[in-house]
C-alpha positions as CSV (number, residue, x, y, z in Angstrom):
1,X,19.1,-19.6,-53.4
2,X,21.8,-17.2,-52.4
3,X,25.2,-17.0,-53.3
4,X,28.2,-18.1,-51.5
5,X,29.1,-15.1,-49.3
6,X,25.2,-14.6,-48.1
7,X,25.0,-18.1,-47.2
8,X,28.4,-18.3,-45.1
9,X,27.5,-15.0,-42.9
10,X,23.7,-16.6,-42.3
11,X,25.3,-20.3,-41.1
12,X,28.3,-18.2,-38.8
13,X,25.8,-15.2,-37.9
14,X,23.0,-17.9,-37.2
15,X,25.9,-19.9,-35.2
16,X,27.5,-17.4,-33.4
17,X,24.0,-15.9,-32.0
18,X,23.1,-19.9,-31.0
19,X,26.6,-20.7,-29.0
20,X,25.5,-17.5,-27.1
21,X,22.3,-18.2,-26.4
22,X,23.0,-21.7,-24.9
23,X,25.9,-20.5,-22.7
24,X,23.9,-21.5,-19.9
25,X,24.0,-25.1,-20.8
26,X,26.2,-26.1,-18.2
27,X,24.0,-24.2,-15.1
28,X,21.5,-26.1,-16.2
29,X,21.8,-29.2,-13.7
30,X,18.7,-30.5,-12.4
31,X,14.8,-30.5,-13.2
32,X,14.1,-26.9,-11.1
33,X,16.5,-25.0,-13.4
34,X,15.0,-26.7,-16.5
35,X,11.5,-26.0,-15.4
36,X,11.5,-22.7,-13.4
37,X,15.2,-21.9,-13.1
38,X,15.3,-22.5,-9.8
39,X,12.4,-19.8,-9.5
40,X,15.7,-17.0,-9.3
41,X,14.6,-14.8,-12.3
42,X,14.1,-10.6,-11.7
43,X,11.3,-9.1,-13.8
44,X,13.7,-8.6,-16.8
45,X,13.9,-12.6,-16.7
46,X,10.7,-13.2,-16.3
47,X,9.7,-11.0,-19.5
48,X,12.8,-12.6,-21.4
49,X,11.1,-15.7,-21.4
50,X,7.5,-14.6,-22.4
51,X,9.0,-12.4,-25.1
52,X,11.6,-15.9,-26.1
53,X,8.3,-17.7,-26.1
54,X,5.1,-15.6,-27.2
55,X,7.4,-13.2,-29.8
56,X,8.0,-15.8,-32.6
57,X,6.9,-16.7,-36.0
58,X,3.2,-15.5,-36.0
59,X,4.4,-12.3,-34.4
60,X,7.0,-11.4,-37.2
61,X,6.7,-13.3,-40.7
62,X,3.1,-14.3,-39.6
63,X,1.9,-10.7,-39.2
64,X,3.7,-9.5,-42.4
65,X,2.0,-12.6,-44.5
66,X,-1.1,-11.3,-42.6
67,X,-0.2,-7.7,-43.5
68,X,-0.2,-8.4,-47.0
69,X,-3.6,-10.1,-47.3
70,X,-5.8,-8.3,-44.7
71,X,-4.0,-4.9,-43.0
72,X,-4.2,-3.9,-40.2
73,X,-6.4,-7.1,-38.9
74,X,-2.4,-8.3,-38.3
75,X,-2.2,-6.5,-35.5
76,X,-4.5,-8.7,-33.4
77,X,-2.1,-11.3,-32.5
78,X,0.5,-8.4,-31.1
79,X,-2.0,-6.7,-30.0
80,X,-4.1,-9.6,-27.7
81,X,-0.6,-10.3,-26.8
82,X,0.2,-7.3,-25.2
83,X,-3.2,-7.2,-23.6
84,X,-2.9,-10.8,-21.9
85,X,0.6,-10.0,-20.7
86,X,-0.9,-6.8,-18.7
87,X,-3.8,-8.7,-17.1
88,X,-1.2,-11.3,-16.2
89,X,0.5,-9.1,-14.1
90,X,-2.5,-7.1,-13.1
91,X,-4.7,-9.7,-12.0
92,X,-2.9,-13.8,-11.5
93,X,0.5,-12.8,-11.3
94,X,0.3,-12.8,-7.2
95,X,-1.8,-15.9,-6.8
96,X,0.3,-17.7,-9.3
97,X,3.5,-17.0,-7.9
98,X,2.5,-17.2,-4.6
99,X,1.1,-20.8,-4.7
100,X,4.8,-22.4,-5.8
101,X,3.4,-24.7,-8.1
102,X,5.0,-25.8,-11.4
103,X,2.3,-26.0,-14.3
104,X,-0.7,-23.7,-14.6
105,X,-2.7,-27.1,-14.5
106,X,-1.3,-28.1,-11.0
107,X,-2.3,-25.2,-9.5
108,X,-6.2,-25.8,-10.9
109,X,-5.5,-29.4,-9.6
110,X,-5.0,-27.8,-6.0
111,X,-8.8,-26.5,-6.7
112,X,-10.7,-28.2,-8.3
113,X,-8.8,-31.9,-8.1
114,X,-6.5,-33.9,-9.8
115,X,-8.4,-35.4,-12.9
116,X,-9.2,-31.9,-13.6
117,X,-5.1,-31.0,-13.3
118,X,-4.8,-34.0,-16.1
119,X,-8.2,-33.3,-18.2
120,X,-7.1,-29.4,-18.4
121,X,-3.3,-30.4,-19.0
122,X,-4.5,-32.7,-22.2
123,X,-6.4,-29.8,-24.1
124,X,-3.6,-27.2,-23.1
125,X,-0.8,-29.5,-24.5
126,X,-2.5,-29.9,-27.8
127,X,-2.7,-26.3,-28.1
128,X,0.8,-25.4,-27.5
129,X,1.3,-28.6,-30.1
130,X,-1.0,-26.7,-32.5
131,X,1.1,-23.8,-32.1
132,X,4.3,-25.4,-32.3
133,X,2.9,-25.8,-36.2
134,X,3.4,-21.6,-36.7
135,X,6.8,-21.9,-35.3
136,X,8.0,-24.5,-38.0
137,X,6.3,-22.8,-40.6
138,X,7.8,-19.9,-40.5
139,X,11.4,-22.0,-39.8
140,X,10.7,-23.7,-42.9
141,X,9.4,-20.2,-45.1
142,X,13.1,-18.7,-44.2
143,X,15.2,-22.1,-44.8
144,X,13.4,-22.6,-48.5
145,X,13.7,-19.0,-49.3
146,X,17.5,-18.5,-48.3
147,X,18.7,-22.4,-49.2
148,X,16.0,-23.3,-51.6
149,X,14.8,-25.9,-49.6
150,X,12.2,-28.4,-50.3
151,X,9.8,-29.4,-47.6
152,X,11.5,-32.3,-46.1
153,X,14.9,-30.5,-45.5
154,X,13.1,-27.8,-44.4
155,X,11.4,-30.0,-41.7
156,X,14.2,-31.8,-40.5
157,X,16.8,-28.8,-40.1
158,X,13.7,-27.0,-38.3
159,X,13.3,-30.3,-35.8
160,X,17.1,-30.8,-35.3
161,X,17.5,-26.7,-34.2
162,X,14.8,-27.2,-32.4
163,X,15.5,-29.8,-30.6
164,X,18.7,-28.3,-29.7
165,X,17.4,-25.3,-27.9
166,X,14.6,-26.9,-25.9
167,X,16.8,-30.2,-24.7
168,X,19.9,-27.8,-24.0
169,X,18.9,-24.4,-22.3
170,X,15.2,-25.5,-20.6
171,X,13.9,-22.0,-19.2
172,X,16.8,-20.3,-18.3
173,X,17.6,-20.6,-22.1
174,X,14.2,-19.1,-23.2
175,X,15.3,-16.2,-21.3
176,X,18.4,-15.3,-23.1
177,X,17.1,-16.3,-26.3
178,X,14.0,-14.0,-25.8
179,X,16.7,-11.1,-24.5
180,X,18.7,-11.6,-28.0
181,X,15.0,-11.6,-29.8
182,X,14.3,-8.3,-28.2
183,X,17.3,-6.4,-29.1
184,X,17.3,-7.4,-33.1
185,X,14.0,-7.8,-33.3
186,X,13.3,-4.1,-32.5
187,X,16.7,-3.2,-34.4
188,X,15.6,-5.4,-37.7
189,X,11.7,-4.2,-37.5
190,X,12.9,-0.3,-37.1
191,X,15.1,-0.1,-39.9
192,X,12.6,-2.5,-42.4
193,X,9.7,0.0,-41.2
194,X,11.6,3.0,-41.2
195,X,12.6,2.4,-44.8
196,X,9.5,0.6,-45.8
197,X,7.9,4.4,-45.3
198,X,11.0,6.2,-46.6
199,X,10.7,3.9,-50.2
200,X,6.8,4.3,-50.2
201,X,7.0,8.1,-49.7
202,X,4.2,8.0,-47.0
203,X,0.8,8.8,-49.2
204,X,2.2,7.6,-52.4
205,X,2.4,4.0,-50.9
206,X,-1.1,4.4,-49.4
207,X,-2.9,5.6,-52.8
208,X,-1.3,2.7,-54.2
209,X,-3.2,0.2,-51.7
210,X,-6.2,-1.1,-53.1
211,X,-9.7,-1.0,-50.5
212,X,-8.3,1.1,-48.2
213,X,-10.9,0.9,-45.8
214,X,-10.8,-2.9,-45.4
215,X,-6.9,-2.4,-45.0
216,X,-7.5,-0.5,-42.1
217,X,-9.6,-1.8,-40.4
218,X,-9.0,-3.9,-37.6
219,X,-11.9,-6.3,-37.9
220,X,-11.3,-6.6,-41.8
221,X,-12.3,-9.9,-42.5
222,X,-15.2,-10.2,-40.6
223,X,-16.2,-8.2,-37.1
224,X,-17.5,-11.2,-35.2
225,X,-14.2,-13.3,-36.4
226,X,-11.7,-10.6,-35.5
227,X,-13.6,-10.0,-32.1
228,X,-13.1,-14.1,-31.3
229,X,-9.1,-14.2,-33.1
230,X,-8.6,-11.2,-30.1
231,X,-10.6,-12.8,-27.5
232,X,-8.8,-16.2,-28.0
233,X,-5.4,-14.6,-27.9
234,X,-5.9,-12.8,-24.4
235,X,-7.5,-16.1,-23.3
236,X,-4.6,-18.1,-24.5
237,X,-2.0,-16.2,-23.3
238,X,-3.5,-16.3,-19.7
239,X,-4.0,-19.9,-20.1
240,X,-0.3,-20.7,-21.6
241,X,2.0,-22.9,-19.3
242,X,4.8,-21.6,-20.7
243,X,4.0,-17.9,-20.6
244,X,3.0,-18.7,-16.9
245,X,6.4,-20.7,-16.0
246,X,7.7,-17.5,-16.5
247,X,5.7,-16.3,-13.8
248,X,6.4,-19.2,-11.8
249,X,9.8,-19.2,-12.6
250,X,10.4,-15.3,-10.8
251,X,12.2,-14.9,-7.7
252,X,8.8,-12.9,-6.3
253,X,5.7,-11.9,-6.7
254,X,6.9,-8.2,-7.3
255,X,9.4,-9.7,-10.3
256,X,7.0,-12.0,-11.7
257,X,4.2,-8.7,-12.1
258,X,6.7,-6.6,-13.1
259,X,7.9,-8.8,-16.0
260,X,4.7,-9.0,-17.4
261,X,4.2,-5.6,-17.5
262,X,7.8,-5.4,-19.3
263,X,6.2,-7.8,-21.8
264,X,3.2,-6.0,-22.3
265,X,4.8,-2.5,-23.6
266,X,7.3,-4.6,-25.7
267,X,4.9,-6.5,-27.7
268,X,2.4,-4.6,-29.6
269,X,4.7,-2.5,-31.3
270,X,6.6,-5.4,-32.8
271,X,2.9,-6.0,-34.7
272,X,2.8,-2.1,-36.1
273,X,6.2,-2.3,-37.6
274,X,5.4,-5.6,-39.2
275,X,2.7,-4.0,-40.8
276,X,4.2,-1.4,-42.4
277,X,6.0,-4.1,-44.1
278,X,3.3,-5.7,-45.1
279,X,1.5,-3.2,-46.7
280,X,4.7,-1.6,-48.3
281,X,4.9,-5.4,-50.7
282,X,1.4,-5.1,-51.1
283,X,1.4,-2.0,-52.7
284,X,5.0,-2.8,-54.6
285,X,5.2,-6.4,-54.7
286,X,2.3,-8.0,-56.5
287,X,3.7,-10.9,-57.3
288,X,4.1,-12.0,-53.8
289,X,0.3,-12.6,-53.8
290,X,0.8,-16.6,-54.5
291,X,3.5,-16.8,-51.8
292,X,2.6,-14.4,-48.6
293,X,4.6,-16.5,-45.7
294,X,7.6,-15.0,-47.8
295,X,6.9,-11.6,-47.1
296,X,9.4,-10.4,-44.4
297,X,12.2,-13.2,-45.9
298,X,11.4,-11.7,-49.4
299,X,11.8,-7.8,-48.2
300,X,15.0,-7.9,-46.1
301,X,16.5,-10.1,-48.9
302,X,15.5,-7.7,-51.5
303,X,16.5,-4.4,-49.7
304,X,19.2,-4.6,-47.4
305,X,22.9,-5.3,-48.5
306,X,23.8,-8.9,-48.4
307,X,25.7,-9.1,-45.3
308,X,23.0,-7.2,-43.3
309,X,20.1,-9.2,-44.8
310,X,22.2,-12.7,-43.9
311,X,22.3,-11.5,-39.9
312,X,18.9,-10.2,-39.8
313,X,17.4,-13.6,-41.2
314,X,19.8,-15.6,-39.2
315,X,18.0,-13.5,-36.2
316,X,14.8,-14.5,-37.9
317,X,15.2,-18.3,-37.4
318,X,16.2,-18.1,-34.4
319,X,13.0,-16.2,-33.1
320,X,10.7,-18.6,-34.9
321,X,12.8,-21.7,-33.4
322,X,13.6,-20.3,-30.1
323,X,9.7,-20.3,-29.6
324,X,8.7,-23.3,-30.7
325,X,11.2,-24.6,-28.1
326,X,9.1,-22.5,-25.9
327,X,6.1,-24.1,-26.4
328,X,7.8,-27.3,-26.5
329,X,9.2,-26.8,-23.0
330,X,5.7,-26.2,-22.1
331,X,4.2,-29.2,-23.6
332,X,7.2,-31.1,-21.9
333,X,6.6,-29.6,-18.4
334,X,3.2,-30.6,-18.5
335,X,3.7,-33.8,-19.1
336,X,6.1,-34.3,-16.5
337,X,4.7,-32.7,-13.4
338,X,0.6,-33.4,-14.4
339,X,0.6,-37.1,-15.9
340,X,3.9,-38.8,-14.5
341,X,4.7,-37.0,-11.3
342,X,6.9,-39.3,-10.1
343,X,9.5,-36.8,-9.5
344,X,10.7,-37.9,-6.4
345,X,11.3,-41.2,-6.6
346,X,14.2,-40.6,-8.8
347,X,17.3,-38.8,-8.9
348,X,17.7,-35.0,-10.2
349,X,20.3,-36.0,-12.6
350,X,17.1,-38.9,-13.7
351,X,14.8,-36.5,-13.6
352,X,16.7,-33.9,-15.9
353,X,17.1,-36.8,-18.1
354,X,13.6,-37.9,-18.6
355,X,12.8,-34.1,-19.0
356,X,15.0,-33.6,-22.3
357,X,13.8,-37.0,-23.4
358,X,10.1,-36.3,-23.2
359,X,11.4,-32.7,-24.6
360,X,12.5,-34.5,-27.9
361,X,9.2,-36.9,-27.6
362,X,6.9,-34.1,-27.7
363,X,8.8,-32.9,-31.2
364,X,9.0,-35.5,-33.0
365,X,4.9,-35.9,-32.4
366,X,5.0,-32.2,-33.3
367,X,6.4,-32.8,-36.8
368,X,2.9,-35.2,-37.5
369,X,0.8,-32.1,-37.0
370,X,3.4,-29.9,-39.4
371,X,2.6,-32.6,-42.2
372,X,-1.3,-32.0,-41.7
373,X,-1.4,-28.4,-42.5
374,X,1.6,-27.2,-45.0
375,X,-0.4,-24.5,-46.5
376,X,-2.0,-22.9,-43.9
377,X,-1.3,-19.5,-43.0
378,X,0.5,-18.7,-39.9
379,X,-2.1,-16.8,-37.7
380,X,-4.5,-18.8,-38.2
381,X,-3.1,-22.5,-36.6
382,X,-2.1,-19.4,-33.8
383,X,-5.2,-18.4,-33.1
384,X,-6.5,-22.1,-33.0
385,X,-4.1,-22.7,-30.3
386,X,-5.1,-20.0,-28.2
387,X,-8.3,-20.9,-28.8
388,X,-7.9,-24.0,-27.5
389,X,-5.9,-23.5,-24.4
390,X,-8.3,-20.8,-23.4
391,X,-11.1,-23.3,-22.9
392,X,-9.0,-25.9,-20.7
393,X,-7.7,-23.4,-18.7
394,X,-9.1,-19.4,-18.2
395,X,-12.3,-19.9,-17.2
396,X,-10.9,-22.6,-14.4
397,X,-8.0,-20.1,-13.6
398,X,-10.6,-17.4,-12.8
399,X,-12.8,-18.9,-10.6
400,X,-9.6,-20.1,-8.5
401,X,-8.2,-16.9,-8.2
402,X,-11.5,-14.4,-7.6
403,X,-13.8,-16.7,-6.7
404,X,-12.7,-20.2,-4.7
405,X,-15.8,-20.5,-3.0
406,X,-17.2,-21.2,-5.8
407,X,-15.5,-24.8,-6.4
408,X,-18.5,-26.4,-4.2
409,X,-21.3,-25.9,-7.0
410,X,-20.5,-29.1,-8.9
411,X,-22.7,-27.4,-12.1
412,X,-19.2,-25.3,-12.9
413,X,-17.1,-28.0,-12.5
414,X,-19.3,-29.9,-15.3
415,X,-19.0,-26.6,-17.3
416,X,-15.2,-26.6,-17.2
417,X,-15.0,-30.2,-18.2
418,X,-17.3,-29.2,-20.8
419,X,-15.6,-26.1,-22.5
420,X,-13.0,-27.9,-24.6
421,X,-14.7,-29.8,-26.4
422,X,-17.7,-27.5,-27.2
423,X,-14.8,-25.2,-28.3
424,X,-13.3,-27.6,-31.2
425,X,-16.9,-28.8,-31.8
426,X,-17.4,-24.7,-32.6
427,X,-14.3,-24.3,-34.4
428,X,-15.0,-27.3,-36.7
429,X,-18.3,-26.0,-37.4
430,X,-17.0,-22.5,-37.9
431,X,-14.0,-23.3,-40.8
């Protein structure tokens, strides 16, 4: 635990960024701005919210825990991230946008039906709730390591901030959080790398590495394993309502490609910096071996002045909770528009209601899955998700954008309904 003067910058630096960041609060006043913001966002926006959402826990303190054990294999995540976000805009952003629907499993509905719009929303909920795990995680790793938290705490300050964003600032608030996330993100993750490689004098850190070769290489724990981790996150990233509510949430198709673009040069770097890290404590900082989701908490409390340390891990909780509101959101959507859809018959000021409600619903069931799987790493509950959402949704999402003729053989439709399930039966048999 830290001493007086680190903990009271954290709580005001932590505070200060969060007043900012739901400023919007009060624009937010019916169910289009919580859901798409009134589908007005440029392409600046529109990567705001993927970055708010996809650029959280795994991507920073999960690829420096991954650093430390397995190299450069840390990069995947990043990496499959940046990759999805470019096909996005390549390849569905037009249809997507174009169709004006809400979820990604409404506009599948339009194809292939509606049971298939509530089968395909089911699987892609429980992965975002799978992911939501990662997020509160890595909430919890930086909580315990600056108050000395134990796990309970830990849970219930994580749910409560949680709770806050995703109830208060809906999509619009995803956007400015992700627009705070990109500015120190790239300003904490310079300066860490930067003198990461200055205190390791370059070679000197490397020779002091052991198994270099496994360290860099990508596919270091295991070819066929890394080849599925980055197939599953381009996959789930595609097939991720609330990466796509970005897209559905632009004021065009031109914004809506555009910011996924944005989002695709943005990503992967954050990966490479948190890799230097990574390796730097694994060459320096032994001990950590026992401990690993403390890795990037661990290094900025260790090597920055207090003060600076106290902002940049308030900045840190706020990426890991900003996107498990994210994914929360999305989750929440979901629910709303593919298994109630009774929009309509109620008022907007209702309807905003029973959004932030089901909102605060869908985290408290996410804090049951946290309690299943406290000492799994990071990444890997990540890649599960993606995983998962991939199988509900991609293989659907393609044939309605390149091939809609197809929907009259009934032997694909049979195939879709199939995919999930085969998926966790495979991932069951694979762990």
């Amino acid at each position: 635990m830290h001493n007086w003067l680190y903990l009271t910058i954290f709580v005001l630096s932590f505070l200060g960024i969060t007043i900012l960041s739901l400023h919007r609060f009060r624009q937010v006043k019916t169910s289009a701005d919580f859901s798409v913001a009134s589908r007005s966002l440029g392409a600046p926006g529109v990567s705001w919210v993927i970055i708010g959402t996809l650029v959280g826990g795994a991507s920073t303190i999960g690829t420096v825990q991954m650093a430390y054990e397995s190299g450069l294999s840390a990069w995947i995540f990043t990496l499959g991230s940046g990759i999805a976000c470019f096909f996005l805009g390549l390849l569905f952003s037009k249809a997507l946008r174009e169709r004006g629907t809400i979820t990604v499993s409404e506009f599948l509905g339009l194809q292939f039906g509606k049971s298939f719009q509530v089968y395909s929303s089911l699987f892609t909920s429980i992965g975002m709730f799978v992911h939501v795990v990662g997020q509160f995680l890595a909430s919890m790793a930086i909580l315990q390591s600056i108050f000395g938290f134990s796990v309970w705490p830990s849970i219930i300050i994580s749910f409560m901030l949680m709770a806050l964003f995703v109830t208060l600032g809906g999509v619009s608030g995803a956007g400015l959080i992700g627009k705070f996330k990109f500015f120190m993100l790239y300003g904490m993750l310079l300066l860490s790398a930067g003198y990461a490689l200055k205190l390791g004098n370059g070679t000197a850190m490397l020779d002091r590495l052991p198994d270099k070769e496994t360290l860099f290489n990508l596919f270091s724990y295991g070819t066929g394993q890394g080849i599925i981790d980055l197939g599953s996150m381009i996959v789930g990233v595609i097939s991720t309502q609330i990466y796509l509510q970005a897209i559905f949430s632009a004021r065009d198709v031109r914004a809506a490609r555009n910011g996924a673009y944005l989002s695709a040069a943005i990503i992967p770097p954050v990966g490479i910096m948190g890799i230097v890290i990574g390796l730097y404590l694994k060459a320096y900082h032994p001990e950590l071996a026992g401990n690993t989701a403390q890795a990037l908490p661990f290094f900025l409390n260790t090597y920055f002045p207090p003060a600076l340390a106290a902002f940049f891990s308030a900045g840190l909780l706020l990426v890991a909770l900003g996107t498990g509101a994210g994914l929360v959101l999305g989750v929440t959507t979901n629910l709303d528009v593919d298994f109630f859809g009774t929009a309509g018959k109620m008022s907007a000021r209702k309807h905003l209601m029973r959004l932030r409600v089901l909102s605060l619903v869908v985290l408290s069931l996410s804090v049951i899955l946290v309690l299943t799987g406290l000492d799994s790493a990071i990444l890997e509950w990540s890649y599960l998700s993606m995983g998962l959402r991939g199988s509900a949704i991609f293989f659907g999402l393609c044939i309605a954008v390149f091939l809609p003729s197809w929907n009259r053989f009934k032997f694909l439709r049979y195939l879709l309904y199939l995919l999930p399930p085969v998926f966790i039966i495979l991932a069951l048999f694979l762990q």
